[in-house]
Steps between C-alpha positions, in 0.01 A plus 500: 500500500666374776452222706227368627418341849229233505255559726578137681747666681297753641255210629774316673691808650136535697517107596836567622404798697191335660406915508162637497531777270270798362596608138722772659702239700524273200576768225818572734598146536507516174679788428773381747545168374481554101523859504238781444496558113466041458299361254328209512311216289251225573346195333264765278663872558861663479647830565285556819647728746422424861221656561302307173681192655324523845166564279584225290511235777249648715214485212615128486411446852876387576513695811315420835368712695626573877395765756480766256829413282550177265754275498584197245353198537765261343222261377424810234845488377450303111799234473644629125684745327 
């Protein structure tokens, strides 16, 4: 399997951006930064591909929500590995 991305980095790619983003905006960030076929892992899943990622964090409520779009509120962002 190859490597996997934690999903951190997602997170703080959005606090760096200071974007509002729909799913379609950040699926292509995504795809752009970590390329489209990355995989990805949290605290309690792996081998998520961006699209279960953006599900993932969204059912957590780690994404506020602005005009319309989301964006990350950095606050949501859990401090370990």
């Amino acid at each position: 399997m190859p490597e996997q991305i934690h999903g951190h980095e997602v997170l703080e790619m959005m606090v760096e951006s200071g974007r509002v983003y729909t799913r379609d905006s950040l699926r292509a960030d995504i795809a752009e930064r970590f390329g489209e076929a990355a995989r990805f892992y949290t605290c309690s899943a792996e081998n998520l591909t961006a699209d279960e990622l953006i599900a993932f964090l969204q059912e957590r409520g780690k994404f506020a929500d602005v005009n319309g779009g989301f964006k990350m509120d950095a606050d949501e962002i859990c401090n370990h590995d």
